[in-house]
PDB file of N, CA, C and O in Angstrom:
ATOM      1  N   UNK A   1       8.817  24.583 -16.886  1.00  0.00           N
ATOM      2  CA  UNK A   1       9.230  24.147 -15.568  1.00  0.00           C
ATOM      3  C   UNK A   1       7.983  23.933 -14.716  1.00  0.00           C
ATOM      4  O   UNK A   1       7.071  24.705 -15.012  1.00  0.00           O
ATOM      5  N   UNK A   2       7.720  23.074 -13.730  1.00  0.00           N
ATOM      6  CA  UNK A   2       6.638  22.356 -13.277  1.00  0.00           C
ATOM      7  C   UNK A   2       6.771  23.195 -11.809  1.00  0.00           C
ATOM      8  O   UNK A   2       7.746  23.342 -11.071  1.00  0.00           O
ATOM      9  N   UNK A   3       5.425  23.663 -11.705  1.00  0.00           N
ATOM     10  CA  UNK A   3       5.528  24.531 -10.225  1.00  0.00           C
ATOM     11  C   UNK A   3       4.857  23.773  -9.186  1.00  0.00           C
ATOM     12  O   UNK A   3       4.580  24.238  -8.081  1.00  0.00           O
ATOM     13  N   UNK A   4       4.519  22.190  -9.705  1.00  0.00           N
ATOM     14  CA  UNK A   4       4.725  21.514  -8.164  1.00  0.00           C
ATOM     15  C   UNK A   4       5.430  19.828  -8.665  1.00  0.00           C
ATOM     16  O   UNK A   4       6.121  19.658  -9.669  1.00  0.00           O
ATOM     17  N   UNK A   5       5.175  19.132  -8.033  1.00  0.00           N
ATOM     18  CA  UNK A   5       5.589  17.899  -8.129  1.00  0.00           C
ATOM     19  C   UNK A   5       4.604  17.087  -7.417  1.00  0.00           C
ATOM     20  O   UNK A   5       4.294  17.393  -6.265  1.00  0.00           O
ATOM     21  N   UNK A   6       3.956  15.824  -8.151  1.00  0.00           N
ATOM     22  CA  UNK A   6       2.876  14.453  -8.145  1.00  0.00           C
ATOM     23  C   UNK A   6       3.476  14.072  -6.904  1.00  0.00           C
ATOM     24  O   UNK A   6       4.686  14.002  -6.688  1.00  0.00           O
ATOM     25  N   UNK A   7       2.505  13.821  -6.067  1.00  0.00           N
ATOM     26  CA  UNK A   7       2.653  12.689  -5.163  1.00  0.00           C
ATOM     27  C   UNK A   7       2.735  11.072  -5.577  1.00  0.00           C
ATOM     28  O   UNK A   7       1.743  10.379  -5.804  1.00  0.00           O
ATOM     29  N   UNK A   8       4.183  10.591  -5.633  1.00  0.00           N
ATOM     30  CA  UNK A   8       4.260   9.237  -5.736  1.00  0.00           C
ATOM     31  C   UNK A   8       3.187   8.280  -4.531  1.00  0.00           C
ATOM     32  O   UNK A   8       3.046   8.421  -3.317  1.00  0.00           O
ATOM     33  N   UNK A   9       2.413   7.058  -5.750  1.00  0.00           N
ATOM     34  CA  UNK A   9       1.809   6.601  -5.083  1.00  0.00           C
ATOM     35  C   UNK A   9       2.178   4.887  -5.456  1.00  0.00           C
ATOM     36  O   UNK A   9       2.731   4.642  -6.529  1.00  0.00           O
ATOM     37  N   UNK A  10       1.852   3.829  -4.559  1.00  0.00           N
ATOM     38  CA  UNK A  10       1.579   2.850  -4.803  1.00  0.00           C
ATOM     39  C   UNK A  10       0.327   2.093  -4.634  1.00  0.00           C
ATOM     40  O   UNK A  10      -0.313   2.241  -3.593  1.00  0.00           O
ATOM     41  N   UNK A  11      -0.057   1.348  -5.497  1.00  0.00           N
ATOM     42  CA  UNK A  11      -1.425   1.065  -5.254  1.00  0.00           C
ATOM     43  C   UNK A  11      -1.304  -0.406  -5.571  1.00  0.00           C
ATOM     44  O   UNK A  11      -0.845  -0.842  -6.626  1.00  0.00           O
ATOM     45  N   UNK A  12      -1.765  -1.145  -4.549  1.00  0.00           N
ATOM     46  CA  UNK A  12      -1.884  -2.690  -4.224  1.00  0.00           C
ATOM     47  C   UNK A  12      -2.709  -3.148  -4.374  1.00  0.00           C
ATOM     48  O   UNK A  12      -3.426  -2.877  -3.411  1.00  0.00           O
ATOM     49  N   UNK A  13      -3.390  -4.000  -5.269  1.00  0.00           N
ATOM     50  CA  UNK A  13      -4.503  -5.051  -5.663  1.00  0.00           C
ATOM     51  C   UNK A  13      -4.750  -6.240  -4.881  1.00  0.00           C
ATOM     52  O   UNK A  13      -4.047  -7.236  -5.049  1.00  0.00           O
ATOM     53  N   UNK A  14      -5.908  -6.213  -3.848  1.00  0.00           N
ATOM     54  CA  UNK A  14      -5.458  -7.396  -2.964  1.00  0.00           C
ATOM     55  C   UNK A  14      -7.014  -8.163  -3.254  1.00  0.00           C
ATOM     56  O   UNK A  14      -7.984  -7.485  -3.593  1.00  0.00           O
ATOM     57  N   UNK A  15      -7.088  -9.512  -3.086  1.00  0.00           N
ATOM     58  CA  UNK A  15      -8.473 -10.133  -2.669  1.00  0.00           C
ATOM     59  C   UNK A  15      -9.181  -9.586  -1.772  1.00  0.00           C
ATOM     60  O   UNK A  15      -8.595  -8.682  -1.177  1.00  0.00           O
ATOM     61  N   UNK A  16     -10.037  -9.755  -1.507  1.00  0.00           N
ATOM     62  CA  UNK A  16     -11.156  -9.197  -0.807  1.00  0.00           C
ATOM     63  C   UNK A  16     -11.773 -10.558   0.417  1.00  0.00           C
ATOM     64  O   UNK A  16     -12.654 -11.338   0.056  1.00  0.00           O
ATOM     65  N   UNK A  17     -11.259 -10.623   1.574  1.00  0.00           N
ATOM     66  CA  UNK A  17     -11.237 -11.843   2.669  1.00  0.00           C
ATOM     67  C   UNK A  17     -11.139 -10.865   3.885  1.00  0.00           C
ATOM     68  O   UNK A  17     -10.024 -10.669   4.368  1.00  0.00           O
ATOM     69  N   UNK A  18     -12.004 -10.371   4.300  1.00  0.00           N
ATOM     70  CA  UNK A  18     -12.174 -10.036   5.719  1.00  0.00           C
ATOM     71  C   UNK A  18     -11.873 -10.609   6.576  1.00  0.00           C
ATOM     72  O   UNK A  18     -11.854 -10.047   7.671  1.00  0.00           O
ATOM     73  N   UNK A  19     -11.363 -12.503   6.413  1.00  0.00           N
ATOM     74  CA  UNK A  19     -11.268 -13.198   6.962  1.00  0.00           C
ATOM     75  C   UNK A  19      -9.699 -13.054   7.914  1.00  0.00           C
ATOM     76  O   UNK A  19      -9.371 -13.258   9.083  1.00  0.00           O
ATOM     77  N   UNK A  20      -8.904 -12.516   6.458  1.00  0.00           N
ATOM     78  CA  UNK A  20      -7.581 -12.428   7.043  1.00  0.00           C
ATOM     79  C   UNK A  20      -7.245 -11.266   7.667  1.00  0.00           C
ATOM     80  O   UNK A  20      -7.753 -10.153   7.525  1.00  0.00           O
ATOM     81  N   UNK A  21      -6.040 -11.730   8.608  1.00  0.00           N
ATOM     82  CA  UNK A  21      -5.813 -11.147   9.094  1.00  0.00           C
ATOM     83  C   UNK A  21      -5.038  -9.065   8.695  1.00  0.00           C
ATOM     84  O   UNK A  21      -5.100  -8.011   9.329  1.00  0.00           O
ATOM     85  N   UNK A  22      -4.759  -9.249   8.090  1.00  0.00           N
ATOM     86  CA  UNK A  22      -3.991  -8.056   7.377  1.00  0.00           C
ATOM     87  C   UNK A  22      -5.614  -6.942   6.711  1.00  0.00           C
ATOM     88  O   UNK A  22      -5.515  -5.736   6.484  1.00  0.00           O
ATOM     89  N   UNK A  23      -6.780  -7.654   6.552  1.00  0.00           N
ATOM     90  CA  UNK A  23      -7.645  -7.049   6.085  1.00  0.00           C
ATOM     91  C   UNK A  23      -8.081  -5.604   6.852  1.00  0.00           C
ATOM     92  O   UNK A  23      -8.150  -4.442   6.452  1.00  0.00           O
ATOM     93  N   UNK A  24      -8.431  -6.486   8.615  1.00  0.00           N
ATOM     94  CA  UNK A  24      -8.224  -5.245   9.839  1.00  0.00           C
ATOM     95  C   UNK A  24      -7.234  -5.169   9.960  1.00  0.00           C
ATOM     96  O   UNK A  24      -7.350  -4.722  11.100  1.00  0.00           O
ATOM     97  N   UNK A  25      -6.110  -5.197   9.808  1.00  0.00           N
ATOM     98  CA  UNK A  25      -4.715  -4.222  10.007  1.00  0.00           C
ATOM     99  C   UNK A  25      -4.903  -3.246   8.942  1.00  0.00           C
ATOM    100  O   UNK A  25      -4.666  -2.099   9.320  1.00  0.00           O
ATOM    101  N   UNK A  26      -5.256  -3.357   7.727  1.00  0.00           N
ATOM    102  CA  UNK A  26      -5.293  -1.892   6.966  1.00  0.00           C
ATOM    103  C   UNK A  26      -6.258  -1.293   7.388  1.00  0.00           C
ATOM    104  O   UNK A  26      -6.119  -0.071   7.334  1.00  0.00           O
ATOM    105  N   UNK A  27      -7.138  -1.622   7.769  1.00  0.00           N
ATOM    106  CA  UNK A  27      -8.312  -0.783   8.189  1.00  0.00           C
ATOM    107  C   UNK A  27      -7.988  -0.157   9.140  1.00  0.00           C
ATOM    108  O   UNK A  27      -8.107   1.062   9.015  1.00  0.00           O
ATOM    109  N   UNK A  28      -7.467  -0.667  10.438  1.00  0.00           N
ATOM    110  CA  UNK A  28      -7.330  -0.052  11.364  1.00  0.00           C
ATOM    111  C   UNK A  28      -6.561   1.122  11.176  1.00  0.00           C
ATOM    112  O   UNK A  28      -6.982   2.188  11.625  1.00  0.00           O
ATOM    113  N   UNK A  29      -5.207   1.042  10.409  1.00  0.00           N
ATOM    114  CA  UNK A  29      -4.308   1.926  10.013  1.00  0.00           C
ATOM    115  C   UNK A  29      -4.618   3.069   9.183  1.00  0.00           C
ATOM    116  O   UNK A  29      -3.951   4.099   9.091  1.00  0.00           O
ATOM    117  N   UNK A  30      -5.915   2.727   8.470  1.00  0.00           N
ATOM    118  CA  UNK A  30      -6.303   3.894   7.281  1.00  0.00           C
ATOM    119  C   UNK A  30      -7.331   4.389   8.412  1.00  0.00           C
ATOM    120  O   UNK A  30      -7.400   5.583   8.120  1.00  0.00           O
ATOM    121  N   UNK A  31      -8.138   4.220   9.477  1.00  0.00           N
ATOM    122  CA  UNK A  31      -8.821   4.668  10.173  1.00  0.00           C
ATOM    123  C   UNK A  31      -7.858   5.837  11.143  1.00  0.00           C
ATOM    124  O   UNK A  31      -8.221   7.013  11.136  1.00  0.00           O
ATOM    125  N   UNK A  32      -6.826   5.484  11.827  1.00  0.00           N
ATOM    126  CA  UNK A  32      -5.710   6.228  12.242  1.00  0.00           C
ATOM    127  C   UNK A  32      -5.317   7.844  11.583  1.00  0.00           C
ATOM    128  O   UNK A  32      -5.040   8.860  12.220  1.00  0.00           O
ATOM    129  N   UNK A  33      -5.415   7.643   9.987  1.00  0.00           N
ATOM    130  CA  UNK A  33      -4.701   8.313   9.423  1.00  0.00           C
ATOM    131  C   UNK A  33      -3.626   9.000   9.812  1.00  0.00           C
ATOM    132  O   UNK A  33      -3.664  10.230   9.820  1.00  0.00           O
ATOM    133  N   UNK A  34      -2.492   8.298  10.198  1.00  0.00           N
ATOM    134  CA  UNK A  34      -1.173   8.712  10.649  1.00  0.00           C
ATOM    135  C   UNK A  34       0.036   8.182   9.545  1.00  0.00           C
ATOM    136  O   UNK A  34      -0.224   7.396   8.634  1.00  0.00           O
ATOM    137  N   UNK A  35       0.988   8.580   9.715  1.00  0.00           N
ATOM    138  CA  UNK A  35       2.099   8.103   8.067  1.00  0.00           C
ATOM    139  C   UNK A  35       2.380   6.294   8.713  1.00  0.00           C
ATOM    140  O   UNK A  35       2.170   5.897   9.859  1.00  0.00           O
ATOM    141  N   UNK A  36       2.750   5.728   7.876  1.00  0.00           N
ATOM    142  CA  UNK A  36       3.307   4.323   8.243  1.00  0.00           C
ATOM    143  C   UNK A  36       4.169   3.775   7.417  1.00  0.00           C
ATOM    144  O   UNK A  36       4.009   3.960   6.210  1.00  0.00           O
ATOM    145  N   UNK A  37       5.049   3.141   7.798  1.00  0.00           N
ATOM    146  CA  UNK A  37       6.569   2.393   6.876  1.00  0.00           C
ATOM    147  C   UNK A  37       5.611   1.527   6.084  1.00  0.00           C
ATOM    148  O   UNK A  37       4.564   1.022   6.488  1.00  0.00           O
ATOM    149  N   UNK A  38       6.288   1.432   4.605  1.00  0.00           N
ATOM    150  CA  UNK A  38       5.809   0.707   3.648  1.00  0.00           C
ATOM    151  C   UNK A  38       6.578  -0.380   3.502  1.00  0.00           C
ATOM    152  O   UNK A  38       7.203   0.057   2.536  1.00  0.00           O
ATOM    153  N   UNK A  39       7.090  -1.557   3.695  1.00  0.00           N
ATOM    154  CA  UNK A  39       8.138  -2.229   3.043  1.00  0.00           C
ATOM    155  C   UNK A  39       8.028  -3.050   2.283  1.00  0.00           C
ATOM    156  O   UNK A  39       7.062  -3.811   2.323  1.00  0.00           O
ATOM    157  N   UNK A  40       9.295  -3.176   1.059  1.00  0.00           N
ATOM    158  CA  UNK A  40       8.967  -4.164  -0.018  1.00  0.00           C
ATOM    159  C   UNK A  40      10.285  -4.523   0.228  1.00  0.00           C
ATOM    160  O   UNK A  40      11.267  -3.810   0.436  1.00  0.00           O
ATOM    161  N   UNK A  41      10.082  -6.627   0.135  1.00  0.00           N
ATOM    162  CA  UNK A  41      11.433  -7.129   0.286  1.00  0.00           C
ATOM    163  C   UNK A  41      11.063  -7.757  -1.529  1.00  0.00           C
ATOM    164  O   UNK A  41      10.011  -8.141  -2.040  1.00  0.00           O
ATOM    165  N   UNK A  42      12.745  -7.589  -2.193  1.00  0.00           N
ATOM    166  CA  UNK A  42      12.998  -7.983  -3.268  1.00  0.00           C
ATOM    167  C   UNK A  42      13.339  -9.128  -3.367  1.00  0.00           C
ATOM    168  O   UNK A  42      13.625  -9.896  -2.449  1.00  0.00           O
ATOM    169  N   UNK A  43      13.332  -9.354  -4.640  1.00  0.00           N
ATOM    170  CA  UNK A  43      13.695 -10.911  -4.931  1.00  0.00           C
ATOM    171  C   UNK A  43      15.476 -11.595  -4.199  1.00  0.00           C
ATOM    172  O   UNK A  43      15.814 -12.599  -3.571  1.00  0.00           O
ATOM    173  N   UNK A  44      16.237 -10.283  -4.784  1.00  0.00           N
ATOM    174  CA  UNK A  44      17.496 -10.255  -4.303  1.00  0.00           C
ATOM    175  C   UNK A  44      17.643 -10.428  -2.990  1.00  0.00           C
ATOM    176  O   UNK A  44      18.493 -11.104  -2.411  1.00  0.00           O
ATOM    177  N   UNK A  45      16.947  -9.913  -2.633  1.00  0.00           N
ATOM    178  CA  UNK A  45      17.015  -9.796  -0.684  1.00  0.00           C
ATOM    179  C   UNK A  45      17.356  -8.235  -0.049  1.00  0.00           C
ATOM    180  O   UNK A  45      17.685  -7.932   1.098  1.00  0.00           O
ATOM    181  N   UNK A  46      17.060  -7.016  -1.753  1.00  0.00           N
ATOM    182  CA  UNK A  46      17.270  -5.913  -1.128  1.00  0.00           C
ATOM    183  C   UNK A  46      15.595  -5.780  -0.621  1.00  0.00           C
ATOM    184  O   UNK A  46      14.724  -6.602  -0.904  1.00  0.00           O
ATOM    185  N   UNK A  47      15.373  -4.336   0.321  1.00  0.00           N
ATOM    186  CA  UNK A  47      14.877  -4.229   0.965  1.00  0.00           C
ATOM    187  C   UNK A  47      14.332  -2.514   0.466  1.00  0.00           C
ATOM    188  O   UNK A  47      15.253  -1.727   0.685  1.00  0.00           O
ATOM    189  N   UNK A  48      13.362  -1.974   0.003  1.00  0.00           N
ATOM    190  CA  UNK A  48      12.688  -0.819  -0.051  1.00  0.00           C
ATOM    191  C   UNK A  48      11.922  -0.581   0.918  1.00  0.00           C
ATOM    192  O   UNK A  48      11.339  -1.592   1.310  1.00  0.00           O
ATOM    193  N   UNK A  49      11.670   0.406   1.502  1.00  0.00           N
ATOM    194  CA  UNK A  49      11.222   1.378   2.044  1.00  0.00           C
ATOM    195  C   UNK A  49      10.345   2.513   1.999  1.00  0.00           C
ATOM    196  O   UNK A  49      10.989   3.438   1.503  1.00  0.00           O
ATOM    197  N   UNK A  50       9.065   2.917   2.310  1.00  0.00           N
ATOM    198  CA  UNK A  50       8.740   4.313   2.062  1.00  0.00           C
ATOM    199  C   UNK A  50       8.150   4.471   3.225  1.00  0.00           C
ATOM    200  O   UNK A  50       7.583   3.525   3.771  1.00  0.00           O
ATOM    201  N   UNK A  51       8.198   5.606   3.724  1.00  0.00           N
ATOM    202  CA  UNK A  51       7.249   6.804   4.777  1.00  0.00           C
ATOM    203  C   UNK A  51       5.859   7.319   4.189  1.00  0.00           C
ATOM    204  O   UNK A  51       5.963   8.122   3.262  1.00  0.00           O
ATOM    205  N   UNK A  52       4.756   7.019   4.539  1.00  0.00           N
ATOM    206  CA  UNK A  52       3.389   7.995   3.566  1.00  0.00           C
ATOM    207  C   UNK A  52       2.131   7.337   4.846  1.00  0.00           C
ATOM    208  O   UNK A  52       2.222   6.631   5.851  1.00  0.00           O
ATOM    209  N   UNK A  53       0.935   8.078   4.075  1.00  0.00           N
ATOM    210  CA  UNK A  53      -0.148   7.642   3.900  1.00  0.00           C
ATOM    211  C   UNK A  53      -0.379   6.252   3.435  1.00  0.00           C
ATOM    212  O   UNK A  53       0.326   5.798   2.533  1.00  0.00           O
ATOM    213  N   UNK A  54      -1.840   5.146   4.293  1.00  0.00           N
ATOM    214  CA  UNK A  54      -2.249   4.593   3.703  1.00  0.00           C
ATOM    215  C   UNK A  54      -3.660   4.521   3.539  1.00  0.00           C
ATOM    216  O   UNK A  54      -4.434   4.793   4.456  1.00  0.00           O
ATOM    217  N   UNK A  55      -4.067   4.121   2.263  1.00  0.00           N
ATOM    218  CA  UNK A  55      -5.566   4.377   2.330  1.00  0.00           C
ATOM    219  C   UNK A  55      -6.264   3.251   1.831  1.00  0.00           C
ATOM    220  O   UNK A  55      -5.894   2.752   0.768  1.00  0.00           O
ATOM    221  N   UNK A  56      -7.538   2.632   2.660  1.00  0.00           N
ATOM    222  CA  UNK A  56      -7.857   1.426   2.637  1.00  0.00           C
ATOM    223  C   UNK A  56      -9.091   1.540   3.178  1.00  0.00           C
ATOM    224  O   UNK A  56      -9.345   1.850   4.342  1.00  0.00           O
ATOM    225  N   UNK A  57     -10.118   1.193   2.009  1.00  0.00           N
ATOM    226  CA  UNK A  57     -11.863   1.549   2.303  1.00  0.00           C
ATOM    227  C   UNK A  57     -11.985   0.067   2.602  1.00  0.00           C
ATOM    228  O   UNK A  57     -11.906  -0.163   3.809  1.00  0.00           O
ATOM    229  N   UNK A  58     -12.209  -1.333   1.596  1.00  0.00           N
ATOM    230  CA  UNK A  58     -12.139  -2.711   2.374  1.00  0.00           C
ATOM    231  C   UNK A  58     -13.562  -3.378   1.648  1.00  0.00           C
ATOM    232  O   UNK A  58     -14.013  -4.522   1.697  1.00  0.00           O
ATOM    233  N   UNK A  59     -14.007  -2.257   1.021  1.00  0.00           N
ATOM    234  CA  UNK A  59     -15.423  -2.931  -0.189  1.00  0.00           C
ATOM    235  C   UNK A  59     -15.196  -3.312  -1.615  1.00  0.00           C
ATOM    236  O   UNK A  59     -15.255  -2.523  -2.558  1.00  0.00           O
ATOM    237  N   UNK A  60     -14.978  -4.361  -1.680  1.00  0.00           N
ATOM    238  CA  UNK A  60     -15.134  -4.978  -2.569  1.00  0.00           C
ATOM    239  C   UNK A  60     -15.630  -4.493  -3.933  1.00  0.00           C
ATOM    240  O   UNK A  60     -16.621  -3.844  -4.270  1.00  0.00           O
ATOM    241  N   UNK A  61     -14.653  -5.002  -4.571  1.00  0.00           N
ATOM    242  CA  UNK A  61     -14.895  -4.698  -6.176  1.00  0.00           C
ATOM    243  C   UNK A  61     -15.378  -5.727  -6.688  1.00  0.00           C
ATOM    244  O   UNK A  61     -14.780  -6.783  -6.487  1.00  0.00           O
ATOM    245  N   UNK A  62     -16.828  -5.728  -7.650  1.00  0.00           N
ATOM    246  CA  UNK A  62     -17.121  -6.824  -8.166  1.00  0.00           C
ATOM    247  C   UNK A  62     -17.386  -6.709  -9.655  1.00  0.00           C
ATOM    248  O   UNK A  62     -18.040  -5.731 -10.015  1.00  0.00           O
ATOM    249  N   UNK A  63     -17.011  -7.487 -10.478  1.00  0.00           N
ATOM    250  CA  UNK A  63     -17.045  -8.228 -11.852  1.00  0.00           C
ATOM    251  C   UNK A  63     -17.758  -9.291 -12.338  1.00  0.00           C
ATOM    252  O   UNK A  63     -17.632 -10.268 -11.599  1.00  0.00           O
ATOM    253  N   UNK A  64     -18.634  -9.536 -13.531  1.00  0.00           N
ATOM    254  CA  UNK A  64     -18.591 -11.319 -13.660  1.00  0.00           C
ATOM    255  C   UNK A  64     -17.446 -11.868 -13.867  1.00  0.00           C
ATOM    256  O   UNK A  64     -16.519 -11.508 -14.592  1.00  0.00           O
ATOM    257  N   UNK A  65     -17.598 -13.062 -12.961  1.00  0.00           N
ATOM    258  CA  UNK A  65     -16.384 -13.542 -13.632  1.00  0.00           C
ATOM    259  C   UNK A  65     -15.055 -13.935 -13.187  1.00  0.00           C
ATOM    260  O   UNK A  65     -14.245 -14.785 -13.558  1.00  0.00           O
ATOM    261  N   UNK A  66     -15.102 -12.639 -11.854  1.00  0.00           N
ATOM    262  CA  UNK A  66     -13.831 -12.737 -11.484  1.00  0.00           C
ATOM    263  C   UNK A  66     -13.859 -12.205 -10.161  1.00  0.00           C
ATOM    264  O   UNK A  66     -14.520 -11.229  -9.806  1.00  0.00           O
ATOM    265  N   UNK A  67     -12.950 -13.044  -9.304  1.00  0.00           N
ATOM    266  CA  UNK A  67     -12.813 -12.615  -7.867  1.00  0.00           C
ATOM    267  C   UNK A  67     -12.855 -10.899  -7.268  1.00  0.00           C
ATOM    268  O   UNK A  67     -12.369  -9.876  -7.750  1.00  0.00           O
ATOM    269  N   UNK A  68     -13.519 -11.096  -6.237  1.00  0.00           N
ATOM    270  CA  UNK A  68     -13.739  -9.707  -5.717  1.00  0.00           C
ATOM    271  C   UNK A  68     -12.226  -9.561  -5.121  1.00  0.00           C
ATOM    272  O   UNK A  68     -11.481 -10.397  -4.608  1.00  0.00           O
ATOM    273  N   UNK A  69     -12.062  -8.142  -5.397  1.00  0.00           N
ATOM    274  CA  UNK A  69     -10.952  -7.595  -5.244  1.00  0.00           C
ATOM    275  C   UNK A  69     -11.241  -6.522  -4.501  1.00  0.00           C
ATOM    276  O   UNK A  69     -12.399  -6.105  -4.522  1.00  0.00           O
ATOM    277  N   UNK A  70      -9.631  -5.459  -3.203  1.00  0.00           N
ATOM    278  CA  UNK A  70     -10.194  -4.337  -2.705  1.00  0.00           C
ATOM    279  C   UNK A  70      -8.617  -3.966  -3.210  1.00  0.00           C
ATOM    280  O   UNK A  70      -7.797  -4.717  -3.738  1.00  0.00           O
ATOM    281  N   UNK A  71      -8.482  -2.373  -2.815  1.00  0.00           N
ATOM    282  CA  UNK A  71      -6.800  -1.943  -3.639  1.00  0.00           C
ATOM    283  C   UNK A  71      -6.698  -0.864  -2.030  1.00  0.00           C
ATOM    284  O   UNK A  71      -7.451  -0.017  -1.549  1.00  0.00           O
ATOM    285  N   UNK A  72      -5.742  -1.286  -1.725  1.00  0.00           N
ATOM    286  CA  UNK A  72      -5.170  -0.301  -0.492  1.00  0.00           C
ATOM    287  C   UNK A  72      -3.728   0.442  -1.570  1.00  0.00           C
ATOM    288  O   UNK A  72      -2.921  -0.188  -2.253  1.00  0.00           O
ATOM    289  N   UNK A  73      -3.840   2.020  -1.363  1.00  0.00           N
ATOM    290  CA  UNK A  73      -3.448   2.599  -1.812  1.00  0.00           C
ATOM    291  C   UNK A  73      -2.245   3.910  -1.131  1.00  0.00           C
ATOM    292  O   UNK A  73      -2.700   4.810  -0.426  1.00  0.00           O
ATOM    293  N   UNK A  74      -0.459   3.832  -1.515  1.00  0.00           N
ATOM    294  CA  UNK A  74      -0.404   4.184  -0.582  1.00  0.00           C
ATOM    295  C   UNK A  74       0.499   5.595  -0.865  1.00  0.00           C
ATOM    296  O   UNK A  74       1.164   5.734  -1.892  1.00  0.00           O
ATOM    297  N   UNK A  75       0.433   6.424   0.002  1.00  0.00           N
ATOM    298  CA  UNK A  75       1.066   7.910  -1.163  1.00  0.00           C
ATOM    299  C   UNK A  75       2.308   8.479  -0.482  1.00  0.00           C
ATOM    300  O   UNK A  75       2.188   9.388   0.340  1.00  0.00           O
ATOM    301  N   UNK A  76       3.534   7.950  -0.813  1.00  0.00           N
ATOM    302  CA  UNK A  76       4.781   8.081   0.132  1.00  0.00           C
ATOM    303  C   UNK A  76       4.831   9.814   0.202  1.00  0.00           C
ATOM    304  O   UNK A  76       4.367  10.589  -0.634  1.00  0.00           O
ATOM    305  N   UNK A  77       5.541  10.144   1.468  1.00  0.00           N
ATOM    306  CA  UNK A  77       5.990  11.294   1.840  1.00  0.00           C
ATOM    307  C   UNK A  77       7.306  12.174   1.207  1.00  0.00           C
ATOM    308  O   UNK A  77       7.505  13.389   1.189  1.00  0.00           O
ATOM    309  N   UNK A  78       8.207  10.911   0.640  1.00  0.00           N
ATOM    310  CA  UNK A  78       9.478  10.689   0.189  1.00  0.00           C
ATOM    311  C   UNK A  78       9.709  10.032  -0.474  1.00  0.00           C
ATOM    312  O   UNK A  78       8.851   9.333  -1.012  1.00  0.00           O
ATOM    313  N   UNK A  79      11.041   9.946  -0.755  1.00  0.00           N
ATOM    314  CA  UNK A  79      11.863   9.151  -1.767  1.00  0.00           C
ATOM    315  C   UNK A  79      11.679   7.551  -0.785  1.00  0.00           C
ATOM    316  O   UNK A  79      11.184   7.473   0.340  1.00  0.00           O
ATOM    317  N   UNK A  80      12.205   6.473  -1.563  1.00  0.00           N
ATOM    318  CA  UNK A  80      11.989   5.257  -0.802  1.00  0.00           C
ATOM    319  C   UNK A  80      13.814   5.355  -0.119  1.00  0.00           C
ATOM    320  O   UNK A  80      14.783   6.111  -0.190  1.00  0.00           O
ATOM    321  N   UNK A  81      13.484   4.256   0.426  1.00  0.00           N
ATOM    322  CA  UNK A  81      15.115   4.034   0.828  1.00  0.00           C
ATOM    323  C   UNK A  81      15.787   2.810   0.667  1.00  0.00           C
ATOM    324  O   UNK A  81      15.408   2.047   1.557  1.00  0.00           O
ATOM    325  N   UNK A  82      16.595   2.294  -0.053  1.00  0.00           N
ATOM    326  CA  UNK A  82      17.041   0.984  -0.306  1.00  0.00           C
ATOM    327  C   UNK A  82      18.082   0.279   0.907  1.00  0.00           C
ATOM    328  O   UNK A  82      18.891   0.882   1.613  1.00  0.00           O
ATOM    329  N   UNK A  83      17.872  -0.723   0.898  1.00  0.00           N
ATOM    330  CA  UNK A  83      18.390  -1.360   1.840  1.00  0.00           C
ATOM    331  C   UNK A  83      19.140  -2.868   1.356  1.00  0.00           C
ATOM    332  O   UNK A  83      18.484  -3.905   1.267  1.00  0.00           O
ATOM    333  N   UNK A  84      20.369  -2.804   1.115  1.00  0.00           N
ATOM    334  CA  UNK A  84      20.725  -3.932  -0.309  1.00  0.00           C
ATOM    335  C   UNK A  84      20.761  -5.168   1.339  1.00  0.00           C
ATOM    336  O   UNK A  84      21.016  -5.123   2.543  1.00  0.00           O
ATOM    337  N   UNK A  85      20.379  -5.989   0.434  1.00  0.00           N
ATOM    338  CA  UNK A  85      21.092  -7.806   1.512  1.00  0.00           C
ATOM    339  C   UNK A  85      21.793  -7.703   0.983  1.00  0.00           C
ATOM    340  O   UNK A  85      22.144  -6.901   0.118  1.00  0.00           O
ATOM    341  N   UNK A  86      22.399  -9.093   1.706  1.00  0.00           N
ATOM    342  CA  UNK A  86      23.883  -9.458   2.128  1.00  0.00           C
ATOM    343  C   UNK A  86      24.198  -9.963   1.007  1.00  0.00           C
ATOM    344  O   UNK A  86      25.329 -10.417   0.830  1.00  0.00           O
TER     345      UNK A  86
END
């Protein structure tokens, strides 16, 4: 029997463009360190949810070869919550 339980995490692979806009929105938000709604809309049109941490450094990963990449990473508090469409 397991005397704790893993923090569920999601971890997002994004390009690396300071340019856009969402680049300082994670930053700003991982600078905060306060919890923030996660949302994922589905193909269906349901709707997930999580409450957590997000964490987002914004330096670039580099490879030959292949586009620089950064990964904002995010570690829910909870279970998600589904939200079916119509």
């Amino acid at each position: 029997m397991p005397t704790f339980k893993n923090a569920k995490t999601i971890t997002l692979p994004l390009f690396y463009d300071p340019k856009k806009p969402w680049y300082s929105a994670l930053k700003n938000v991982d600078a905060k360190g306060e919890p923030v709604i996660l949302r994922a809309k589905l193909v269906g049109g349901d709707v997930l949810y999580w409450y957590g941490y997000l964490s987002y450094n914004g330096d670039p990963t580099m490879a030959a070869n292949t586009p620089m990449g950064t990964t904002a990473t995010f570690t829910a508090l909870a279970d998600s919550i589904l939200v079916e469409g119509a």
